[in-house]
N, C-alpha and C positions, 0 to 999 in steps of 0.2 A: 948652594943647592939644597942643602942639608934645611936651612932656613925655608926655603921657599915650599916643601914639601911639607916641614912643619904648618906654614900657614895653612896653605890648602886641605891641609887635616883637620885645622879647626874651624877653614867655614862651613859653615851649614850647608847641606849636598840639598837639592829640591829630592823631594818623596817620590815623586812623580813627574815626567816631561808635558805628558798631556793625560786626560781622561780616554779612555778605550771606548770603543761605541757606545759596548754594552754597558758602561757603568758611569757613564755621562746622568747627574741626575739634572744638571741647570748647566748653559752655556749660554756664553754673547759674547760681545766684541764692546771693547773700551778703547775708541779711537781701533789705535792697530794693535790693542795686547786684546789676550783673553781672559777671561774670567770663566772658570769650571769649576763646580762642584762633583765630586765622584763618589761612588761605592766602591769597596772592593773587599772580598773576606769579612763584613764589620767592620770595617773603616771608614768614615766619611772623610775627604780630601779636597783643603780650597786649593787652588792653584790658579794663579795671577800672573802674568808677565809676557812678551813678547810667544807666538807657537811655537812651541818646541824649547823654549827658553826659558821657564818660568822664573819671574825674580822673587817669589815666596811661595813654598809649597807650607800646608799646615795642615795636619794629620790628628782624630779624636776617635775613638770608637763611638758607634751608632747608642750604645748606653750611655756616652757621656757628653754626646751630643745637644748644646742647646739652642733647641731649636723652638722658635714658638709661631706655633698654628693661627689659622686664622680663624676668627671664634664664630666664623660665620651670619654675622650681620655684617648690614651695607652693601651698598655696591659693589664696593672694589674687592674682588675676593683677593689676599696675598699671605704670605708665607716671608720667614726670615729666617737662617739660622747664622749663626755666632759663633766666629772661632777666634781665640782667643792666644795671644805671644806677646809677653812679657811687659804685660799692661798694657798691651793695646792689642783693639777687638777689634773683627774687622765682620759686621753685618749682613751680611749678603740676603735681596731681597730680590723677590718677585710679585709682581702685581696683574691682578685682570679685571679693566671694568666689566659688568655683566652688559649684555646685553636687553635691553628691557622692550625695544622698539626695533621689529624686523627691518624698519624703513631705516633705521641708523646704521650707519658703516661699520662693521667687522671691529670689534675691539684688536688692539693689541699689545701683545705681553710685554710687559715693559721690568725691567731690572736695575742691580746696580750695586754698587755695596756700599757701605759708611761704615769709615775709618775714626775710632776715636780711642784716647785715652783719658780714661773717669770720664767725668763727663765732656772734657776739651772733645770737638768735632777737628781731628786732623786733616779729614777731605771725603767729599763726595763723590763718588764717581757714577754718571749713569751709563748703561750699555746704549749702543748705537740702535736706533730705532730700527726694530725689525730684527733685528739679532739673538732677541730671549728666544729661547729653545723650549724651554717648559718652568711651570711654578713649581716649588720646593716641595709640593704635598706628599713626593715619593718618601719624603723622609718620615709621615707621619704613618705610613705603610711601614717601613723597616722597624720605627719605634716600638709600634704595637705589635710588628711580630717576634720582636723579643719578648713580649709581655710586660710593655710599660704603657702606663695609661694617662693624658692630662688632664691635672686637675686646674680647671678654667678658673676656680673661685682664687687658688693657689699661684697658678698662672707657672706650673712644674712639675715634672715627670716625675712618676714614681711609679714603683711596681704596682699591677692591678692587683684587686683582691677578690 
């Protein structure tokens, strides 16, 4: 008994079951798990895994969040940020073609994360069509209201001056 309580002490507990409504920053569906990004206090929060179940919760504060914007050229406006456990990163993006032709159909938001360690690509995942919730740009909102700013030539957050 004594053993089994020890273990359970040392796995990893998730941060988080789900994201709360309000602190939802990105959500979709991968197959039947979820994928969520969250705020909460200055924390940004990935969460992956079955509802209610998460099989990896990963936790950074919004300062040490890396996140990289999208530099606004092209089409396809998107957003990523990158959380990172123990040599391996795990991606999470969002994308949106513009619309440039009223007569073309409704873009839509498309997501997903990519799993790598160094440069190995461990796996792809995209979200279920119609599932992205919104693009990661809230995160360039929370950035800059800490008072950090990015440098594009840089391609990295630092405090503005």
């Amino acid at each position: 008994m004594r053993a089994a309580l020890l273990f359970l002490a040392l796995v990893p507990q998730p941060v988080l079951a789900a994201c709360q409504p309000d602190d939802a920053l990105f959500h979709c569906q991968i197959g039947k798990k979820t994928l969520q990004v969250c705020e909460t206090s200055g924390t940004l929060t990935y969460i992956f895994g079955p509802a209610g179940k998460p099989e990896l919760s990963l936790a950074v504060s919004i300062a040490d969040a890396d996140f990289t914007p999208w530099p606004g050229i092209g089409r396809t406006m998107w957003d990523e940020i990158a959380f990172h456990n123990d040599g391996v990163t795990y991606r999470v993006w969002a994308s949106l073609e513009k619309q440039l032709d009223p007569d073309e159909p409704e873009p839509v938001l498309q997501g997903g994360v990519q799993v790598s360690r160094g440069e190995t690509d461990l796996a792809s995942l995209v979200c279920n069509e119609g599932s992205v919730q919104s693009l990661l740009d809230t995160v360039w909102t929370l950035k800059t209201g800490i008072g950090q700013c990015y440098d594009r030539e840089a391609s990295r957050w630092q405090a503005c001056n």
